[in-house]
C-alpha positions as CSV (number, residue, x, y, z in Angstrom):
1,X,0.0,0.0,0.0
2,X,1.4,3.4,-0.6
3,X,1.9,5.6,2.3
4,X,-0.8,8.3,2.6
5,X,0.7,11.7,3.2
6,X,-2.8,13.1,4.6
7,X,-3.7,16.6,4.7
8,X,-0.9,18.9,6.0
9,X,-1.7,19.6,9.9
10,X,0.9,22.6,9.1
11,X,1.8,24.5,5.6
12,X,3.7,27.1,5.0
13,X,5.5,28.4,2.2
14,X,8.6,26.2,2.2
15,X,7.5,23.7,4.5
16,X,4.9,21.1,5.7
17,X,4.2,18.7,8.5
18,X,1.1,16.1,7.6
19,X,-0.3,12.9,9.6
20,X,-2.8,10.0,8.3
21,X,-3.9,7.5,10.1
22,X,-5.7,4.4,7.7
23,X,-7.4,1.3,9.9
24,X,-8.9,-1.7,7.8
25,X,-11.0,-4.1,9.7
26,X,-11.7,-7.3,7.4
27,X,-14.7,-10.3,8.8
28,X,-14.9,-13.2,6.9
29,X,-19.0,-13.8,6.3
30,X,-21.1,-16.7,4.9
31,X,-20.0,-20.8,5.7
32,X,-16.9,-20.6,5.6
33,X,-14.4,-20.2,8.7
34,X,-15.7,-17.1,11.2
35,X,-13.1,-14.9,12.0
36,X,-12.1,-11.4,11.6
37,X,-8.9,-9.0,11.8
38,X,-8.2,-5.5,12.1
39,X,-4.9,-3.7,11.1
40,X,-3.9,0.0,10.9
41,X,-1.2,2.4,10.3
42,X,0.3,5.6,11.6
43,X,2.3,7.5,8.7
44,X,3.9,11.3,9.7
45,X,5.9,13.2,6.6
46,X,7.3,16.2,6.9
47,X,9.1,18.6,3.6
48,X,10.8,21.3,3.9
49,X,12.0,23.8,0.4
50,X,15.7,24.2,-0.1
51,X,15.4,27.6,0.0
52,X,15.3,27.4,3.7
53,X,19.1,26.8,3.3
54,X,19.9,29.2,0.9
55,X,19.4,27.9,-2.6
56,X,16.3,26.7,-4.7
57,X,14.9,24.1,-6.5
58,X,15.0,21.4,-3.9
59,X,13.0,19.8,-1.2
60,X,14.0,17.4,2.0
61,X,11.2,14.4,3.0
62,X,10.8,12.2,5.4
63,X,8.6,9.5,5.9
64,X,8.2,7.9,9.1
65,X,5.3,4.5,9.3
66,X,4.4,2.6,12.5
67,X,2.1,-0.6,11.7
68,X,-0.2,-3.0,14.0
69,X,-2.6,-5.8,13.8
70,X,-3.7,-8.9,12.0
71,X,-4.2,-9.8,8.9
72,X,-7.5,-12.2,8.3
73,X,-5.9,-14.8,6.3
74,X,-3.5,-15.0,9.5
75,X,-6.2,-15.6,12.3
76,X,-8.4,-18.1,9.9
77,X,-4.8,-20.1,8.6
78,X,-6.3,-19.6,5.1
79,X,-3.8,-19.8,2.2
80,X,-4.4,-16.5,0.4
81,X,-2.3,-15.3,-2.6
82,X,-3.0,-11.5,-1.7
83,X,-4.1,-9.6,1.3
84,X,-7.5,-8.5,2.0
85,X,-6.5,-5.6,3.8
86,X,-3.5,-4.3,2.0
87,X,-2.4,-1.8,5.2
88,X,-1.3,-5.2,6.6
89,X,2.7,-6.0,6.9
90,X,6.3,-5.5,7.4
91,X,6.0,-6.2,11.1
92,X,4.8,-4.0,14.3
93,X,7.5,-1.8,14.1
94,X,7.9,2.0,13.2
95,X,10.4,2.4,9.9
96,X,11.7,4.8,8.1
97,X,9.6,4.7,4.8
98,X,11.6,8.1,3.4
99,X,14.3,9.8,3.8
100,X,15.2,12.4,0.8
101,X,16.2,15.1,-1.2
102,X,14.8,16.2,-4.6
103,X,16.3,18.6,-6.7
104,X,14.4,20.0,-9.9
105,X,16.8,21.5,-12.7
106,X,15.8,25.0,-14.0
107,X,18.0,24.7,-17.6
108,X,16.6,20.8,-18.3
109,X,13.0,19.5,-17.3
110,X,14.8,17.1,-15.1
111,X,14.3,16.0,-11.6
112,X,17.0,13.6,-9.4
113,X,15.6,12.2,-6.1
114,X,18.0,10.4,-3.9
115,X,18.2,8.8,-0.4
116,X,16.0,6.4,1.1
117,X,13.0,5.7,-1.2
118,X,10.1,3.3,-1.9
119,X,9.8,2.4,-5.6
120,X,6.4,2.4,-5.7
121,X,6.2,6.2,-5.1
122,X,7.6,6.7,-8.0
123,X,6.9,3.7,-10.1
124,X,3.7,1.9,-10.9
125,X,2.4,4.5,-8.5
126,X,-1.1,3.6,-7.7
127,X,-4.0,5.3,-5.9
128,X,-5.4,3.1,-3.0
129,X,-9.6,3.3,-4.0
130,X,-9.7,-0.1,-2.5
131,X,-8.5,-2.3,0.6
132,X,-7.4,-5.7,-1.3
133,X,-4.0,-5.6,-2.0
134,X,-4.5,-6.0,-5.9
135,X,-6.0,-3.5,-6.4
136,X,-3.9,-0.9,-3.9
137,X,-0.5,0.6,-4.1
138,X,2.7,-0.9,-6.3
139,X,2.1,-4.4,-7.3
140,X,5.2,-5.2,-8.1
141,X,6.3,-4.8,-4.1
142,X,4.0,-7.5,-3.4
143,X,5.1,-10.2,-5.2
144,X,8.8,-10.2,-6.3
145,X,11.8,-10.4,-4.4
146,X,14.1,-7.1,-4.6
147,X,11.5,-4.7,-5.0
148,X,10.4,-3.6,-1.7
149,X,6.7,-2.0,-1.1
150,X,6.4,0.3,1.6
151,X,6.8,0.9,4.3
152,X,10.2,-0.5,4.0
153,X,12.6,1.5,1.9
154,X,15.4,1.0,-0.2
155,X,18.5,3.6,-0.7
156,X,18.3,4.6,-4.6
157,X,18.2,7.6,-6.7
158,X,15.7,8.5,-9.3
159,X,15.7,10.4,-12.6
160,X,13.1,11.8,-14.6
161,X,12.9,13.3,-17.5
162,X,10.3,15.7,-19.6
163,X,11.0,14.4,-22.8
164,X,8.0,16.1,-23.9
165,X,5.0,18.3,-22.2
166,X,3.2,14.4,-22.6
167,X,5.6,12.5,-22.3
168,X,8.2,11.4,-19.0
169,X,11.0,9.0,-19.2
170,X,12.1,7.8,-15.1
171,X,15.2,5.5,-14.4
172,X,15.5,4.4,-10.8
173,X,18.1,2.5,-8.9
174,X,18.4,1.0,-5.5
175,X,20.3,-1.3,-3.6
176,X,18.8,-4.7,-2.7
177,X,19.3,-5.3,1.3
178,X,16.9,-8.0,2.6
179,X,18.0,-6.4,6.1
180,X,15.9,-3.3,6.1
181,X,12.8,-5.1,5.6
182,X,13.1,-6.9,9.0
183,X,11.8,-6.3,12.0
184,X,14.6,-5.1,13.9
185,X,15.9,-2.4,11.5
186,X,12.6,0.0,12.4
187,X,14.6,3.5,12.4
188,X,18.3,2.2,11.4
189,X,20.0,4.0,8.5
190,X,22.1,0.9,8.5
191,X,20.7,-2.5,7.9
192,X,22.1,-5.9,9.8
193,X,22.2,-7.7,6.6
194,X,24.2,-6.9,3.5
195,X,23.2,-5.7,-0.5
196,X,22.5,-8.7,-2.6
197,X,22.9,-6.2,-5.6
198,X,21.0,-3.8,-7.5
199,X,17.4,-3.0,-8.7
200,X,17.1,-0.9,-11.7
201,X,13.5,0.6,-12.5
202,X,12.7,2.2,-15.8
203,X,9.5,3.1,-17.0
204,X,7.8,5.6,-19.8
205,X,4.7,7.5,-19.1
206,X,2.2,9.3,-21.4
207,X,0.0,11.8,-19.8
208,X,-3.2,12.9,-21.7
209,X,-4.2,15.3,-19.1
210,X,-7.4,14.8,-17.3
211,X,-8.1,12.4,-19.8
212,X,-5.5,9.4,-18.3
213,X,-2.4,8.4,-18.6
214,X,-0.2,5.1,-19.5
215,X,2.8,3.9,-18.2
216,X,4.7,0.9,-19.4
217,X,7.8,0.0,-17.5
218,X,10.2,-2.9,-17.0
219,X,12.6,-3.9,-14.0
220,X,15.8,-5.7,-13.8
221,X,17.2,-7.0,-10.1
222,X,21.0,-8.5,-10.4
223,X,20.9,-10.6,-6.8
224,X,20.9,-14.1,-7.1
225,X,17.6,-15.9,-6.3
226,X,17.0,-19.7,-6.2
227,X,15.2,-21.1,-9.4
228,X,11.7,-22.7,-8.8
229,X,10.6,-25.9,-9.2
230,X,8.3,-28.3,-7.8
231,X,9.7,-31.5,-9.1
232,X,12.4,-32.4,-5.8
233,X,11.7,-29.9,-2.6
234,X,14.1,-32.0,-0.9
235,X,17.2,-31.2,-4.0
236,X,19.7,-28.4,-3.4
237,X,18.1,-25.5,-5.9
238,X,19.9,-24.2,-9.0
239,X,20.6,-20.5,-8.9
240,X,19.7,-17.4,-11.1
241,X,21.7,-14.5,-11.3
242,X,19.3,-12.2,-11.8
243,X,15.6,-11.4,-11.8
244,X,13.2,-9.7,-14.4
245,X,9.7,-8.1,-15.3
246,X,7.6,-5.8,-16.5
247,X,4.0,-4.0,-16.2
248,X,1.6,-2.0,-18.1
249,X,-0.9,0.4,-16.5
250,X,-3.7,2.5,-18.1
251,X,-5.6,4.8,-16.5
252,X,-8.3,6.6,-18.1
253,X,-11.4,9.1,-18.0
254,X,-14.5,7.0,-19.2
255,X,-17.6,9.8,-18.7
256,X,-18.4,12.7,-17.4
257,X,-22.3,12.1,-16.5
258,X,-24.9,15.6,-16.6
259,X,-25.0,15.0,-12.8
260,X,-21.7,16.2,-11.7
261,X,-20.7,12.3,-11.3
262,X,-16.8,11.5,-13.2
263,X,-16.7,7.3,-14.3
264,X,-13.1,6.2,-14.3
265,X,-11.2,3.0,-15.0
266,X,-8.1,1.1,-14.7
267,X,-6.1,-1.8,-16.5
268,X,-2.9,-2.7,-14.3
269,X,-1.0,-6.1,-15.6
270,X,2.2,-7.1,-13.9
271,X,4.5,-9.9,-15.2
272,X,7.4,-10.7,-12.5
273,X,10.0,-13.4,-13.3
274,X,8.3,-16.9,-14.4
275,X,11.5,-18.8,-12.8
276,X,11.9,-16.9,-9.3
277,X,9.0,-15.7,-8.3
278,X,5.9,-18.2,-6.9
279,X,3.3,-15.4,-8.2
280,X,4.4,-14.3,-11.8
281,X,1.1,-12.9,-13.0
282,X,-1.1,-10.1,-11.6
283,X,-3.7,-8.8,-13.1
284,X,-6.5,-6.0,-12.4
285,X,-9.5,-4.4,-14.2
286,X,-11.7,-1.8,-12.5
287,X,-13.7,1.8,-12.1
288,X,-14.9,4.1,-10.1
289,X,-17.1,6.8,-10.2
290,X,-16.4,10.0,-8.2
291,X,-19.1,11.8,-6.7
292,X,-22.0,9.4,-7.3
293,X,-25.1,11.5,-5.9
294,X,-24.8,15.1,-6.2
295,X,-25.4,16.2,-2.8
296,X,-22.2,13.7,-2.0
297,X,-19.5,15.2,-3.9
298,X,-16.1,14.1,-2.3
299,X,-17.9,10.5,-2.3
300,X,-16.8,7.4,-4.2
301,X,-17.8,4.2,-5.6
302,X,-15.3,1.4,-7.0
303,X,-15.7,-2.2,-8.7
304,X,-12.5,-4.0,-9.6
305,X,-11.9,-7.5,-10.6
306,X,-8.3,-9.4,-10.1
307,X,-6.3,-12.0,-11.0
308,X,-2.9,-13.3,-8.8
309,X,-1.2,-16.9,-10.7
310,X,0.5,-19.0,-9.3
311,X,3.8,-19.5,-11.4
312,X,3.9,-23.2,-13.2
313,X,7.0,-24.3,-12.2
314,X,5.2,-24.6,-8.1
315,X,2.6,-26.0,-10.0
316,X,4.6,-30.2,-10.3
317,X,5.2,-33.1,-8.4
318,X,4.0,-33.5,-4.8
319,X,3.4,-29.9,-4.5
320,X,0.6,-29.9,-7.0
321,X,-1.9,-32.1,-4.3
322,X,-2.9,-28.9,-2.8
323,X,-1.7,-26.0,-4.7
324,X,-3.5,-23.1,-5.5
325,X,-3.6,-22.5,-9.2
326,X,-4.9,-18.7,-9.3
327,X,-6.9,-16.3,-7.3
328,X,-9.5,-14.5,-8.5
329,X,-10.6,-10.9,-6.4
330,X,-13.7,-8.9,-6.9
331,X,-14.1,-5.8,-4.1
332,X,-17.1,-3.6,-4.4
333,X,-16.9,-0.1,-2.2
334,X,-18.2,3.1,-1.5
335,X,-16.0,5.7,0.4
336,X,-17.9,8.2,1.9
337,X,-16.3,11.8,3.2
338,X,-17.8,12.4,6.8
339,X,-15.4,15.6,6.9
340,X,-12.4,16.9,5.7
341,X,-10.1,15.0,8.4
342,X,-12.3,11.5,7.9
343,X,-13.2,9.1,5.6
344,X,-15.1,5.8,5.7
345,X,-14.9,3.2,3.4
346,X,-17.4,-0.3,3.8
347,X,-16.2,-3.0,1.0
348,X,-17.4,-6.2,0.3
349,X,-14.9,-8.4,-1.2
350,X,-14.9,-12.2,-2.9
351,X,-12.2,-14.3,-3.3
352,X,-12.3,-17.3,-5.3
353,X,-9.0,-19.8,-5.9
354,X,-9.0,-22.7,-8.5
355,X,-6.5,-25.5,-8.1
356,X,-6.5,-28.6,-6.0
357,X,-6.0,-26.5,-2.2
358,X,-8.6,-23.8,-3.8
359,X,-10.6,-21.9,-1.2
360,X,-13.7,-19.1,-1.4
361,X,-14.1,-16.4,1.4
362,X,-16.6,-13.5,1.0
363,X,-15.5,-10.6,3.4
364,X,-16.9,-7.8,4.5
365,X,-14.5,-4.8,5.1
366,X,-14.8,-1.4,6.7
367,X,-11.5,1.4,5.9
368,X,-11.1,4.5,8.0
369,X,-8.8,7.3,7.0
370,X,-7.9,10.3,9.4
371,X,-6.0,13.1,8.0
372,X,-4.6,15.9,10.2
């Protein structure tokens, strides 16, 4: 899930201070196991303009995340591909999410970020109009190896480029350390662990305005990961050198309806590495329409439909009793604006897997967003 900045509790001309708070409760409902979960998240960011310090162009961030809770597929021991409450994860711990500078060029429409960074911020970065995890935040975090989601952060630097007023080229780097995503490394600058190597993040975005954008990217992670295969779980594993993948996601302005009310939709496909990776497929398809009755309009109501495989090579030998083949997500919502510092958000979501192990859940959600 991307962190939520929030509304700024203090503004001023070079500087800002904001807080967000974002709870998901998640029940499991129907015959099936009873249960239910809640988990939340406490996310502070503070900028401040260069100009403070004597020149322009630049602004310092930080990011600072403390998460609690359960998750449902947790308390019911239910074998779940993706979340159902995507605030969910990297430990009860407070981290540091970001820690940066970002400098904007006045001669060339360039801009370099450097420090600690998530790579979802600034690629494949997603709005969160739903509390599954596929349909929230950077995908790519969830599922591969090297690419961390937040709140954990990577140090990395970022370019990106204005090739045209449409059109921006981005080329990220950042080092792979398994050690800042555990559970001891909270604040540390410094990890316990060591890099593994480097990920390198470039993507190409066309911007149409209000109209949508689309971004096609690809991602290339040099650390050595065991290769996958379900023939012999007891046999050493053979290693690759390096890991892959790619994504496409469209955004785009369907309607604008006589009432006020604004329909848009999405199309996110991720492909991660077919011989690392034990989900290599993600898919997504949905809309939502802003302001649905005119006397609600900071309201919102969002359909999406998912898809999470299983990669093949899991898919053999004694493992494929009780594997999951794929998992199919459908989340229906309607966020309602009580006031300009809260937001709640009731969901229903399905789940349906296919494979030998498959399971079905239908879960009734509730999200609640403070700002400050």
């Amino acid at each position: 899930m991307t962190a939520l900045a929030g509304a700024p509790a203090f503004a001023a001309e070079d500087a800002y201070v904001a807080f967000a708070y974002t709870g998901e409760y998640a029940r499991s409902v129907g015959a099936q196991p009873a249960g239910d979960a809640y988990a939340d998240q406490f996310h502070l960011s503070a900028g401040l303009d260069s100009q403070r310090l004597g020149w322009g162009g630049g602004q310092f961030v930080i990011e600072l995340t403390h998460r609690t809770g359960t998750a449902l597929e947790q308390e019911l021991a239910l074998p779940l591909l993706q979340q159902v409450q995507s605030v969910y994860g990297a430990g009860d711990v407070t981290r540091l999410t970001r820690l940066s500078y970002r400098h904007a060029f006045q001669a060339v429409p360039l801009t370099v970020t450097a420090g600690r960074l998530y790579p979802n911020a600034d690629f494949l970065a997603f709005s969160c109009h739903y509390q599954h995890m596929s349909f929230c935040g950077g995908a790519p975090g969830n599922v591969t190896n090297g690419w961390f989601a937040d709140p954990v952060s990577q140090y990395g630097a970022v370019l990106a480029l204005d090739a045209t007023p449409a059109v921006q080229l981005k080329l990220g780097a950042y080092d792979v350390n398994p050690g800042h995503a555990a559970s001891g490394a909270g604040l540390r600058l410094e990890s316990s662990g060591g890099s593994t190597g480097t990920l390198v993040i470039g993507e190409i975005e066309r911007s149409d305005g209000a109209r949508g954008r689309w971004r096609l990217g690809t991602w290339h992670d040099s650390s050595a990961y065991a290769l996958l295969s379900g023939a012999d779980v007891d046999a050493a594993p053979a290693m690759r050198h390096h890991e892959t993948g790619s994504y496409l996601s469209i955004e785009r302005t369907l309607a604008r309806l006589p009432s006020g009310a604004t329909l848009h939709g999405f199309l996110n496909i991720v492909r991660a590495d077919a011989y690392t990776n034990a989900v290599d497929r993600l898919d997504a398809i949905g809309v939502w329409l802003d302001a649905p009755f005119a006397a609600r309009p900071d309201d919102r109501l969002a359909l999406a439909v998912g898809r999470t495989q299983v990669n093949g090579r899991l898919l053999r030998g004694e493992q494929a009793d009780a594997a999951v083949h794929a998992e199919y997500p459908v989340e229906l919502n309607y966020s309602a604006v009580i006031g300009p510092w809260l937001t709640l958000m009731p969901n229903l979501q399905r789940i349906r897997q296919t494979g030998p192990g498959a399971r079905s859940l239908t879960v009734f959600g509730l999200r609640v967003e403070l700002a400050l």
